[in-house]
C-alpha positions in Angstrom: 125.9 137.6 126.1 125.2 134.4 124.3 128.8 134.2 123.0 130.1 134.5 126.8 127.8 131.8 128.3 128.5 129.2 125.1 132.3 129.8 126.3 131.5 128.9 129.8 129.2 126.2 128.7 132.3 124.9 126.5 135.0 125.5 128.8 132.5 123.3 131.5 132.5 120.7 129.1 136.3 120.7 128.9 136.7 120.5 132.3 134.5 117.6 132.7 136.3 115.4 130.0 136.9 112.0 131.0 134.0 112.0 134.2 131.0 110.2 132.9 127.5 109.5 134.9 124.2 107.3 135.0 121.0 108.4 134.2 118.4 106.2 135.6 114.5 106.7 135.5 111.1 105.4 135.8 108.4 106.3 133.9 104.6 106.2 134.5 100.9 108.0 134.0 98.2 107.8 136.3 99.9 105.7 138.9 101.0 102.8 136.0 103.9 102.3 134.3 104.3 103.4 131.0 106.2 100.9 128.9 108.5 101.3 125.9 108.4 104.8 126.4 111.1 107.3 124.2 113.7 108.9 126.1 116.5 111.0 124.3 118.8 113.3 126.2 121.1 115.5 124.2 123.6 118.6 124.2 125.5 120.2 121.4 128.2 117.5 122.2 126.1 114.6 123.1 123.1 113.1 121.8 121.9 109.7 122.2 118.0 107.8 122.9 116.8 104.7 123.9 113.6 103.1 125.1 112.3 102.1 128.3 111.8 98.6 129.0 108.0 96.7 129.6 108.3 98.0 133.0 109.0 101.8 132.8 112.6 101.5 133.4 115.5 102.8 131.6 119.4 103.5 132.2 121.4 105.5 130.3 125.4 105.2 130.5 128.7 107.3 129.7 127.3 110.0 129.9 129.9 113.1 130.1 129.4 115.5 132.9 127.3 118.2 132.0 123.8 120.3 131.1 121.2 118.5 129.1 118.1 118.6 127.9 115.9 115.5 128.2 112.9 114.7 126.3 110.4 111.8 127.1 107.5 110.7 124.5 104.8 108.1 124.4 101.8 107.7 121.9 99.1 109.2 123.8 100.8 111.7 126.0 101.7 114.8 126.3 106.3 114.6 125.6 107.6 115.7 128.8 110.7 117.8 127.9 113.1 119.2 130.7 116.9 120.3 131.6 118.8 118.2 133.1 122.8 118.3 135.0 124.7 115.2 135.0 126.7 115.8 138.1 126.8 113.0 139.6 127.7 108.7 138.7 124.6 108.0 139.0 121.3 109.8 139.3 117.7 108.7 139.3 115.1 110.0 139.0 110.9 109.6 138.5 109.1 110.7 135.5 105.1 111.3 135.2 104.0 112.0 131.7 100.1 113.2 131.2 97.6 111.8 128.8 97.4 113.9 125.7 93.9 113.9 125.5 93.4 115.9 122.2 96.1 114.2 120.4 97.9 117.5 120.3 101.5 116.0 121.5 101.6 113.1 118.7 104.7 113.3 116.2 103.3 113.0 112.5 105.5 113.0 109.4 103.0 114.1 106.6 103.9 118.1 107.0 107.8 117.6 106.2 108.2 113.9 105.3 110.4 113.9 108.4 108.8 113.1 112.4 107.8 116.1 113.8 105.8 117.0 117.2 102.4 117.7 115.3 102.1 121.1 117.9 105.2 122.0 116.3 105.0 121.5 112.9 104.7 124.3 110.3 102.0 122.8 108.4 98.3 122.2 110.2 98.1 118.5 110.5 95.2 117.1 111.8 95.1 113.3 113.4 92.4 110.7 113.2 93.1 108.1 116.2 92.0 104.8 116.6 90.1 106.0 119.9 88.1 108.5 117.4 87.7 105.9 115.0 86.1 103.3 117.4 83.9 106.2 119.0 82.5 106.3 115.4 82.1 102.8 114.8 83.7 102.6 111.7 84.8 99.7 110.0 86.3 101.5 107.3 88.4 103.9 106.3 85.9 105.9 104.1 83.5 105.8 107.9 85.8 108.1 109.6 87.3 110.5 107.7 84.7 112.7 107.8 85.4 113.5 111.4 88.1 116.0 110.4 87.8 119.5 109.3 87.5 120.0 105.2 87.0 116.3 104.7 84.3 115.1 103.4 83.5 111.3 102.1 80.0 111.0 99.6 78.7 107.8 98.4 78.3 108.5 94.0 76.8 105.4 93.1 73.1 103.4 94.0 74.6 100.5 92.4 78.8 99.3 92.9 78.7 101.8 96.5 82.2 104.4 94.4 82.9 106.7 97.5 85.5 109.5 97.0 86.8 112.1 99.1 86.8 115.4 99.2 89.3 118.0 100.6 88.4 121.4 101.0 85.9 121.4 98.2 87.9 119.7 95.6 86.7 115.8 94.3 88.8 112.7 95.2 91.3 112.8 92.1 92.8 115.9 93.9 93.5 114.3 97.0 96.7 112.5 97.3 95.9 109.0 99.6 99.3 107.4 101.0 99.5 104.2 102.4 102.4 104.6 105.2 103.7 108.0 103.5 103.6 106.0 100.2 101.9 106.9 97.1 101.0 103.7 95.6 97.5 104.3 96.2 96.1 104.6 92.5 93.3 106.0 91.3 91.6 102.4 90.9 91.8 102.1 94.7 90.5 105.3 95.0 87.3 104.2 93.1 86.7 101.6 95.9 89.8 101.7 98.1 88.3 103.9 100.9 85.6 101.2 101.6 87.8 98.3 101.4 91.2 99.5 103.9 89.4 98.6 107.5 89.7 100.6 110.6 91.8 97.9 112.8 94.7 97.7 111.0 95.1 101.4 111.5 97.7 103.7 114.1 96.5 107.1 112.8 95.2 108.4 109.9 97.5 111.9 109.0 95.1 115.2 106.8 97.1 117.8 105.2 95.0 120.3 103.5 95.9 122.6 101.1 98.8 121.5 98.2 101.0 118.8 98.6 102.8 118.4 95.2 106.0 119.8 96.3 106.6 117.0 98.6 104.0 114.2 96.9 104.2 115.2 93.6 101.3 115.4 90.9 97.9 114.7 92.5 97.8 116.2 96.0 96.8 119.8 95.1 93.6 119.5 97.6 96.1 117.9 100.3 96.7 114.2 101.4 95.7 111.8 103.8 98.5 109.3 105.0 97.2 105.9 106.2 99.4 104.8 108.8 99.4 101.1 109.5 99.6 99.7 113.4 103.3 99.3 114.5 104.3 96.6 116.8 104.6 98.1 120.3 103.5 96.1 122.9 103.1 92.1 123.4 99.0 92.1 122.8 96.3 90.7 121.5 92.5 90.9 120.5 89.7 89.6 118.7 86.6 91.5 118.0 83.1 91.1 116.5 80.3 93.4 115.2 77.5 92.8 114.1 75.2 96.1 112.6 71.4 95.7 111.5 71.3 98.5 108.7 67.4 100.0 109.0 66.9 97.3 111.2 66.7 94.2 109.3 69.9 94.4 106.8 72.6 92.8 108.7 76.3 94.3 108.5 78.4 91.4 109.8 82.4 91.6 110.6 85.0 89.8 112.6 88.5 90.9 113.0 91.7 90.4 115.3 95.5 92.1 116.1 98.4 90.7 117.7 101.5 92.0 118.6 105.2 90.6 119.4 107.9 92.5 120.2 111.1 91.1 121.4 112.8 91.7 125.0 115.4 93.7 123.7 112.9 95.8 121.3 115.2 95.0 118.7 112.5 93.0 116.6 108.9 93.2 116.4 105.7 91.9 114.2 101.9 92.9 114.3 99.5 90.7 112.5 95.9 91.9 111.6 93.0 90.5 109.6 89.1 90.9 108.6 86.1 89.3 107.9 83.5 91.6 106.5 79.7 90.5 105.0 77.2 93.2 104.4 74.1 92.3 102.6 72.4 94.5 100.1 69.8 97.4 101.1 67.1 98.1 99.3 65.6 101.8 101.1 62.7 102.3 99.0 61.7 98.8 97.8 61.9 98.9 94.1 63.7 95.7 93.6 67.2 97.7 93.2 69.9 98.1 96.0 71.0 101.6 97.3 73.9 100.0 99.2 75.6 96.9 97.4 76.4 93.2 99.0 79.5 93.0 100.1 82.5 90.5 101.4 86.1 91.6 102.2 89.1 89.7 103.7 91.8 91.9 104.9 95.0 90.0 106.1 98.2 91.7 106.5 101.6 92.2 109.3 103.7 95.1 109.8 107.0 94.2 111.0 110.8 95.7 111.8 114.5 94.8 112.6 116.8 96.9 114.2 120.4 95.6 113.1 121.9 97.9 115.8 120.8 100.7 117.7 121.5 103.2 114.3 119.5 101.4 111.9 116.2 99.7 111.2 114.5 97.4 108.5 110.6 97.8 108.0 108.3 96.0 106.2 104.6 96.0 106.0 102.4 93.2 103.6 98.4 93.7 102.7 96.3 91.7 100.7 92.6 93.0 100.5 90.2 90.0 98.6 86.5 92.2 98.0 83.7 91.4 96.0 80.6 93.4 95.9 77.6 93.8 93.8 74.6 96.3 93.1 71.4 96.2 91.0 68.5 93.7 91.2 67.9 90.6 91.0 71.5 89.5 92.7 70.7 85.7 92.5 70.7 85.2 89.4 73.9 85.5 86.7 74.4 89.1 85.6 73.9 89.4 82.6 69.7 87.8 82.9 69.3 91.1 85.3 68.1 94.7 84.6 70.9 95.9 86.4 74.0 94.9 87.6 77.0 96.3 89.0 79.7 93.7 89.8 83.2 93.7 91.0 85.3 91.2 92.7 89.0 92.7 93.8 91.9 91.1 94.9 94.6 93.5 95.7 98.3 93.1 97.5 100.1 96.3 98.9 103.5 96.0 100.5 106.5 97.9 101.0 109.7 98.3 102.4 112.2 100.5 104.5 115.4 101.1 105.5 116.5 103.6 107.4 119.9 104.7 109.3 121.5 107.5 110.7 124.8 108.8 112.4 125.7 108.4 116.1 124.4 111.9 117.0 121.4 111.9 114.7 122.0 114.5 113.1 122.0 112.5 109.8 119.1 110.4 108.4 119.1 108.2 105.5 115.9 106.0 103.9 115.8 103.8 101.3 112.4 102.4 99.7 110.4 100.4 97.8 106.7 99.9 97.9 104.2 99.0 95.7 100.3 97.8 94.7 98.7 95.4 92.4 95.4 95.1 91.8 93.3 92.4 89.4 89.7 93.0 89.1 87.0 91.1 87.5 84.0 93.8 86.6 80.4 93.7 85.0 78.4 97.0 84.0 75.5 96.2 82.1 71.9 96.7 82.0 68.8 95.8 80.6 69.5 92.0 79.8 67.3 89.4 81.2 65.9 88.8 77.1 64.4 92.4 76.8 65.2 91.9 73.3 68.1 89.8 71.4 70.3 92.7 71.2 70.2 93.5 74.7 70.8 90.4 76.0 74.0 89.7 73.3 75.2 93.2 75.1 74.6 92.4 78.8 76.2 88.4 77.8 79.5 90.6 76.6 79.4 93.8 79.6 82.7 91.3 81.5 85.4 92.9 82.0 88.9 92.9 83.3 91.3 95.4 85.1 95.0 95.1 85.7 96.4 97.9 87.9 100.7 98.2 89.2 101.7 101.0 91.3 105.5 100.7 91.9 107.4 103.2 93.9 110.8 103.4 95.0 113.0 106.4 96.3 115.7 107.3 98.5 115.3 110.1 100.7 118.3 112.3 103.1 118.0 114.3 105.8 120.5 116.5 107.9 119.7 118.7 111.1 122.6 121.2 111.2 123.4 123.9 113.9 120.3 125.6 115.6 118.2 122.7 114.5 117.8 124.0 110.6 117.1 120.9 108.7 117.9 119.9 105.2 115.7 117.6 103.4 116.2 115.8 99.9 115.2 112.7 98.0 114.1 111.3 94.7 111.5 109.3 93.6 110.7 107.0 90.7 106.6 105.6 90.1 105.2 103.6 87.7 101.5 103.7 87.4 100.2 100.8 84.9 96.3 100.4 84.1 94.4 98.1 81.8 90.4 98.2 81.5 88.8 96.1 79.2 85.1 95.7 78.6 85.1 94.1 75.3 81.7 94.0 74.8 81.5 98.3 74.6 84.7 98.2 73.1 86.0 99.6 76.3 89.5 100.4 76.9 92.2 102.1 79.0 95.5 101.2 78.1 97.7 103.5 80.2 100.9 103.6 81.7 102.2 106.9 83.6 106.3 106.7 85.0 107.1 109.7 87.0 111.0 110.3 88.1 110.9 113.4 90.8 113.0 115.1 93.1 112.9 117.3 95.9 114.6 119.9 98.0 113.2 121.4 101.2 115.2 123.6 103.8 113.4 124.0 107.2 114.9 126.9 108.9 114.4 128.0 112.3 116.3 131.2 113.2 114.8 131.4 116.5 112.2 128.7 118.8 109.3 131.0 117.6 110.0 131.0 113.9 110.2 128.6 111.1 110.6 128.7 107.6 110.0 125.5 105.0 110.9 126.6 101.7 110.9 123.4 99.5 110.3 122.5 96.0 109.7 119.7 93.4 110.0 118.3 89.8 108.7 116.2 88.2 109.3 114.5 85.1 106.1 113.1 83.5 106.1 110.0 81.0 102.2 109.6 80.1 101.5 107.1 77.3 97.7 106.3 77.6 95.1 104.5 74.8 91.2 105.3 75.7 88.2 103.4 73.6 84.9 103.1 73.7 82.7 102.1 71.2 84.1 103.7 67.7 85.6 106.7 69.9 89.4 106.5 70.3 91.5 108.5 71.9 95.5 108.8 72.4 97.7 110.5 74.9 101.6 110.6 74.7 103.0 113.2 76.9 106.5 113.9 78.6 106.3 116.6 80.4 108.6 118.7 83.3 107.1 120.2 86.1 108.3 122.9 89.1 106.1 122.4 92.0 107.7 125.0 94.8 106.2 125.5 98.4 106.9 128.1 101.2 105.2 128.1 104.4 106.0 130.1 107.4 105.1 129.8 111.1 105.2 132.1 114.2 104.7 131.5 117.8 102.6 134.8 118.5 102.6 133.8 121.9 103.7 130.2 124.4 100.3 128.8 123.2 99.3 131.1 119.6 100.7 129.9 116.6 100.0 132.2 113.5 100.8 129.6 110.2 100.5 130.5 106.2 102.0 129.0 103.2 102.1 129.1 99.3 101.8 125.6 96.9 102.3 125.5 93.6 100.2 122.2 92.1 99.5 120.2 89.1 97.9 116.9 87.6 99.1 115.9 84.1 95.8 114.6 81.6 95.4 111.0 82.5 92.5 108.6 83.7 91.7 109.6 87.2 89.4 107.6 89.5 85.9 108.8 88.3 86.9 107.9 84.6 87.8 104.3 86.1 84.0 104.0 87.4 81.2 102.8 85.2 77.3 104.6 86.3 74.3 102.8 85.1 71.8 105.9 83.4 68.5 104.8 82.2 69.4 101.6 82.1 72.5 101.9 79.8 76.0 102.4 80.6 77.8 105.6 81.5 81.6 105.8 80.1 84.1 108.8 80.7 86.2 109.2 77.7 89.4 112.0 78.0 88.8 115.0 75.4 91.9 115.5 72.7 94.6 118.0 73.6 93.8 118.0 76.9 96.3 120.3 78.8 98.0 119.7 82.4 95.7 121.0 85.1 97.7 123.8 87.8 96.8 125.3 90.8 98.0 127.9 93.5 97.1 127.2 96.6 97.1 129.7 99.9 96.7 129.0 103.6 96.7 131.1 106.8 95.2 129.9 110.2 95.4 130.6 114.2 96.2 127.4 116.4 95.7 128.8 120.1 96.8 125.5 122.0 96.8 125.3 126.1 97.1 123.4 129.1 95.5 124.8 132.4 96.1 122.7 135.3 93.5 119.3 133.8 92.1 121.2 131.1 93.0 120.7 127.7 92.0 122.6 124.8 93.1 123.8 121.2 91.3 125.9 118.4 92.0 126.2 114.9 90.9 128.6 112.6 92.4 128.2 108.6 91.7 129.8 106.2 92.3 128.8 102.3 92.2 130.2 98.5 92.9 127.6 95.7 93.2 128.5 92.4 92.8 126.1 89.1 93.7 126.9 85.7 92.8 124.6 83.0 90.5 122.7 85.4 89.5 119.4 84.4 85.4 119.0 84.3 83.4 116.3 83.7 80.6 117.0 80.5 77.6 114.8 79.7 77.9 115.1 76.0 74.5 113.9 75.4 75.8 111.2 72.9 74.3 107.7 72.9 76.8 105.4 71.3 75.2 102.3 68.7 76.1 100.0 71.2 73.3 102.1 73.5 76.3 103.9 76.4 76.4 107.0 77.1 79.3 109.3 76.6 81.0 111.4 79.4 84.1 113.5 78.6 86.5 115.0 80.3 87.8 118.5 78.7 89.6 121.2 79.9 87.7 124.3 82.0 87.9 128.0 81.5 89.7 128.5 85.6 88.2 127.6 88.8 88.5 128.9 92.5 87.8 127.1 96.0 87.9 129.5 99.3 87.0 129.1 102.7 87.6 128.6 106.2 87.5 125.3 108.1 87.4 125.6 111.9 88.1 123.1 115.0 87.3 123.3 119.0 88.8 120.4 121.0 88.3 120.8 124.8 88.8 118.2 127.2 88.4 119.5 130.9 90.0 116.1 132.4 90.1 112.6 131.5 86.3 112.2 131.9 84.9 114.5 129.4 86.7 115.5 125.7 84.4 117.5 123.2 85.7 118.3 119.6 83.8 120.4 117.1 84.9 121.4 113.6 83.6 122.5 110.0 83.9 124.0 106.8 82.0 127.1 105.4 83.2 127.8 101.6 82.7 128.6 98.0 83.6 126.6 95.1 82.7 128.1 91.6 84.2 128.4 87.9 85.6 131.2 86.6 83.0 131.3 83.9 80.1 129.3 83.5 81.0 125.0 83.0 78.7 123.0 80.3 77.6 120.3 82.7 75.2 118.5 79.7 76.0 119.5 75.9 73.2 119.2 74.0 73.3 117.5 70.0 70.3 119.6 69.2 68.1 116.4 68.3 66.2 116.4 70.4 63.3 119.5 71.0 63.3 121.8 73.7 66.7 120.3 75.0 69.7 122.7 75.7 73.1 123.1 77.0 73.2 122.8 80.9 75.6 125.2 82.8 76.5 125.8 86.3 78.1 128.4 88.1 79.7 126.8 90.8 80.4 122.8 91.4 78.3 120.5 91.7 77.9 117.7 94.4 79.6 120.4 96.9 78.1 121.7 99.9 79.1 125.3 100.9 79.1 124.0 104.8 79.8 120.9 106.4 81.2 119.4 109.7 81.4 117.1 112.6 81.2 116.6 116.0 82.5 114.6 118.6 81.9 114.4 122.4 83.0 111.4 124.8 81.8 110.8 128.4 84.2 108.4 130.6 82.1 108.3 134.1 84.5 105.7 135.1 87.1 102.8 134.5 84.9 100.9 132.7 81.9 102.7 131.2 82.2 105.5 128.6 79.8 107.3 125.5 80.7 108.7 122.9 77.9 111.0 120.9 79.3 111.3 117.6 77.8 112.7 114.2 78.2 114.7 110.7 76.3 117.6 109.0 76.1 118.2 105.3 74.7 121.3 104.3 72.5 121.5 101.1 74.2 121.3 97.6 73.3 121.2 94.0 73.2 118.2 92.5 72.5 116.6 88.8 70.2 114.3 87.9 69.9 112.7 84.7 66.5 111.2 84.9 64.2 114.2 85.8 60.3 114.8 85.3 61.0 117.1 82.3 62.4 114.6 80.3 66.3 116.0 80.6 69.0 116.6 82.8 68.2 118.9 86.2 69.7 121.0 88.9 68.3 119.7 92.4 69.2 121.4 95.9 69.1 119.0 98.4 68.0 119.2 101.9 70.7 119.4 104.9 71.4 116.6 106.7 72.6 115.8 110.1 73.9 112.1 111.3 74.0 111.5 115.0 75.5 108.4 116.7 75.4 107.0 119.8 77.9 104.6 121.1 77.5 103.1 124.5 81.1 100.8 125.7 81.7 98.5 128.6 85.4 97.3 129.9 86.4 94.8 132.2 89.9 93.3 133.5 89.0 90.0 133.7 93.0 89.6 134.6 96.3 91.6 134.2 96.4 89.8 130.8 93.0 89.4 129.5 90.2 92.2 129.1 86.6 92.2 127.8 85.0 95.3 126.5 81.1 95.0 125.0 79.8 98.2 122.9 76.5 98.4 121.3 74.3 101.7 119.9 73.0 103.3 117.1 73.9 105.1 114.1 72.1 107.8 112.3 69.6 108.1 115.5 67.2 110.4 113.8 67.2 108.2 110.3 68.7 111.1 108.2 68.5 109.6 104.6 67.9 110.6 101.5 64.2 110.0 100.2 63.9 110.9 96.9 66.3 107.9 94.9 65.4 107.5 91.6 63.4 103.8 91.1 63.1 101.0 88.6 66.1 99.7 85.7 65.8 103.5 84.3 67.1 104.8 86.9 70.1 107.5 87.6 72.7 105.7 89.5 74.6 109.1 90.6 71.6 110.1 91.8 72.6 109.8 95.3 74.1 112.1 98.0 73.6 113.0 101.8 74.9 110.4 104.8 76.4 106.6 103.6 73.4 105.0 105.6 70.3 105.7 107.4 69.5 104.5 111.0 71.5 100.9 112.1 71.5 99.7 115.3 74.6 97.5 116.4 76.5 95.5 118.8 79.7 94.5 119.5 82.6 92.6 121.5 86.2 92.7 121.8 88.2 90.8 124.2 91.9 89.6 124.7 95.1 91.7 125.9 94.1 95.0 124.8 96.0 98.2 125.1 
């Protein structure tokens, strides 16, 4: 049967030869026009797309007589996708495309490195929105992310404020972090970087659980999360302010603006964005010591493009990020006269470029890249100074120090759709990571540089519309030179090193509105310096270095996913549920062991060394419902298991000391076996909406140094739950300039750790549950918003 109507559908065609017609159209939602939207209309013989103008309107010409199918997106509604007959010279014809509520219509590029409708693609991908992200009132990066389903963001450190996050179970060194589908985020911004990247210079922030190294290479065995940068769209503008009074008193000051420019013929566009961040220091239990450090950031930065012709387009994007921040006591005077001091002042540049063009039909795509990331960072770590004794005080004078950090990256990347809409995907990849850490005064160094060539393959085949199948793989060529010191310790690494990383992940469309995904990824990360060897923790007043064990091996894993995605519109009602489940295995795990040593210049000695095998399982779960435009309510979380294969040394004993032993654990540390979020908005009318938002954390074991007995213990914590409440106010003041005023509260019920270790002895690391406790805030935007 399909043979004979593809003959008559041919022999149509034929027929029709030489007639051409008009398509014209006017697009809106909710009575409004909908500008810029994308409208592509194709055929197996014609394929062509264009936008709509400021207005709604769009024409299409030449086009030959015939049956097509037409398919109209926008960010932030559902794609309207229909079958069209060109019969005529001219048609027209009105177009109403509905608010996608949930997000569920949005095209993401994370799952194949390609854009894909995110309801379609074979790999669960899961989309933070600006909308979400004000809802929560975060001003950072590391703020939101928790509202996502096997995410998790923990504060490690009383006195510099490291955050890292966590995917599925697995710490932050597992977690590829892209910066516009990029990886030139290195693991010296991941120390930091999640605090410092603000929330208004972001479109959407993409979460892939589950391995990622047969498309990212080494690093992204828990998953990735791809930062997505605002794209010039529309001709707006806006300035906002915020100001937060952390426990009341500690004020939380920022100040940020966007504007966007986009040319009549939406051949050319810019967006420029910047921030003004000052936080003062918190002190929660009035010991003299901060729990959250002082802090300043600048953020300035554009994203721009040029389309040459209607085939091809140039992109770049420029950030510079200027942050200083600083933990301990006493933070008027000079460092080194303090008990404590954690310092670090950052100025960082990221930037990258595109180009990308493809074939009249689009069946052909071609990208050619080059980003990259510099960082320079001054740094102090020392403790007990201030003239304790002359040997302390010559220490604390020398704890400077100075980091130099280049990520380059640069790749070319092909893709091909042939027949039935199988696609072909290829590309290769050359990264230079290049770190320098210097503390002279320890004798601190890490002299490393890692260049990584890789290439990939990935087939996408789709033998019918219910089924596809991504089979892809990767590999990797490793170059890993690296120098570690610290005091007369010294370690070298020189590795080159050839890795397979192969994927396969099938999906099924059970029924119109049940997809049944599952996949297979293979995973590695070669021995180097990850982000948590990069950070520096004060312990009884001395410093607290990681140091890399000899003939450390390459860390694998295997990774398996399955999960449900029942997705369906009923008349206004919206709604999707997700339920994943996931088994990761890790052979040669890398651990972290306190080795009990004190160096003669007084630091402590961490040291990474290679694990017996380790296994994360579990199931995350989501529930978004939005029964019209007035209500939206999203729920999700994460119950699982994380333990080694046999039991880790977490604190190796020297013997010297009496009654002290080895400390082992079972099952990781710093991990809570259930955790999640909520979300729920309430949008009475045009101008008044609230949004009650919040984050549990279920109790986990964590270490702490500095215990009543005298040596390292095992605490469970307590469970916590953070709710917020935001409260927002719009106005058009004209067609061209709105006001919207937002105030509330954070962590209503003051959910906060209470047990933080006190005084210059103190356990840094000592520190877990939500970022901050209670803060009451305001806030006001105005200009031509969205």
């Amino acid at each position: 049967m399909k043979p004979v109507l593809f003959f008559l559908f041919s022999l149509n065609t034929i027929l029709a030869i030489g007639q051409t017609g008009k398509l014209k159209g006017y697009i809106n939602t909710n009575e409004a026009a909908l500008p810029y939207a994308n409208v592509a209309i194709s055929n197996p013989f014609f394929n062509t797309y264009i936008s709509a103008d400021r207005n709604g309107f769009f024409e299409i010409e030449n086009i030959p007589f015939g049956d097509y199918r037409l398919k109209i997106s926008s960010l932030g509604h559902q794609t309207l996708t229909e079958n069209i007959s060109i019969t005529l010279s001219t048609q027209t014809k009105k177009f109403t495309l509905k608010e996608d509520r949930l997000n569920l219509d949005q095209v993401v590029v994370s799952a194949t490195r390609n854009r894909v409708n995110r309801k379609n693609a074979p790999v669960v991908v899961n989309v933070l929105s600006p909308k979400l992200l004000e809802a929560t009132q975060s001003i950072s990066i590391s703020e939101g992310l928790n509202y996502s389903p096997g995410v998790r963001v923990e504060n490690n450190c009383q006195n510099c404020g490291f955050t890292q996050v966590r995917l599925n179970g697995l710490d932050g060194s597992y977690t590829q972090v892209l910066i516009n589908s990029r990886a030139v985020f290195s693991a010296l911004n991941s120390v930091y970087g999640l605090e410092q990247i603000p929330t208004n210079i972001v479109e959407r922030i993409e979460v892939v659980r589950s391995g990622g190294s047969a498309l990212y290479g080494s690093n992204a065995i828990a998953g990735t999360i791809n930062i997505i940068t605002k794209d010039p769209v529309l001709n707006t503008w806006e300035i906002g302010t915020y100001l937060g009074l952390i426990n009341g008193d500690t004020p939380d000051r920022s100040l940020n603006f966007n504007t966007s420019l986009v040319s009549d013929d939406l051949k050319s566009g810019i967006t420029v964005f910047g921030l003004n961040r000052d936080r003062e220091e918190f002190d929660a239990n009035n010991d003299g010591f901060t729990e959250l450090t002082t802090l300043q950031n600048t953020t300035f930065g554009l994203k721009t493009f040029l389309k040459p012709n209607d085939r091809s387009k140039i992109s770049l994007d420029l950030t510079t990020i200027k942050e200083y921040r600083r933990g301990g006591d006493r933070l008027n005077l000079a460092p080194h006269f303090t008990d404590i001091t954690e310092e670090l002042d950052h100025n960082t540049f990221l930037g990258g470029i595109t180009y990308e063009v493809e074939n009249k039909k689009g069946t052909n795509n071609l990208s050619i890249y080059t980003s990259g990331q510099y960082t320079d960072r001054d740094s102090y770590y020392g403790g007990l100074g201030g003239a304790r004794t002359r040997q302390d005080s010559i220490l604390a004078l020398n704890s400077y120090g100075v980091t130099k950090d280049l990520s380059l990256l640069t790749g070319i990347q092909f893709t091909k759709t042939l027949k039935n809409n199988h696609i072909i995907t290829i590309g290769t990849e050359y990264n230079i990571s290049d770190t320098e850490d210097i503390i002279a005064g320890y004798n601190r160094l890490i002299d490393q540089q890692v260049h990584t060539i890789g290439s990939y393959a990935q087939y996408e085949w789709k033998p019918s519309d219910d089924f596809i199948a991504l089979i892809g793989t990767r590999l990797d060529h490793v170059n890993i030179e690296g120098k570690y010191n610290i005091g007369d310790i010294s370690r070298d690494i020189s590795i080159k090193q050839t890795v397979l990383s192969p994927r396969i992940t099938l999906s099924y469309n059970l029924l119109n509105s049940l997809k049944l995904r599952g996949g297979y990824a293979r995973g590695f990360r070669a021995p180097q310096a990850f982000n948590e060897d990069l950070h520096i923790s004060s312990v009884g007043g001395e410093p607290q270095f990681v140091i890399l064990s000899e003939n450390l091996d390459t860390e694998f894993s295997n990774a398996f996913t399955a999960s449900l995605n029942y997705t369906k519109n009923i008349n206004k009602i919206q709604a999707d549920f997700l339920l994943e489940g996931f088994y990761t295995s890790l052979e040669d795990p890398f651990a972290l062991v306190n080795t009990g040593a004190v160096l003669e210049n007084g630091s402590i000695l961490e040291e990474v060394r290679n694990g017996s095998g380790a296994k994360v399982f579990g199931t995350n779960f989501e529930i978004g419902i939005s029964p019209s435009k007035k209500w939206q309510f999203q729920l999700g979380g994460t119950i699982q298991k994380a333990m080694y294969d046999e039991s880790q040394i977490l604190f190796e004993s020297d013997g010297a000391t009496p009654g002290e032993g080895n400390v082992v654990v079972d099952e990781f540390v710093r991990n809570p076996n259930t955790y999640g979020y909520l979300s729920t908005s309430w949008i009475p009318g045009e101008q008044f909406n609230i949004n009650l938002t919040g984050t549990y954390t279920g109790d986990m074991t964590v270490p702490r140094v500095i215990s009543n007995s005298g040596f390292l213990d095992l605490v469970d914590t307590d469970s916590f739950f953070d709710i917020n409440l935001k409260l927002e106010y719009h106005s058009d003041i004209s067609e061209n300039f709105q006001v919207t005023f937002s105030g509330g509260i954070k962590n209503i019920f003051d959910s906060y750790q209470d047990d933080f270790d006190i005084g210059p002895l103190r356990d840094s690391d000592y520190i877990y549950g939500p970022g901050t406790p209670r803060t009451l805030f305001i806030g006001i935007k105005f200009g031509k918003l969205h």
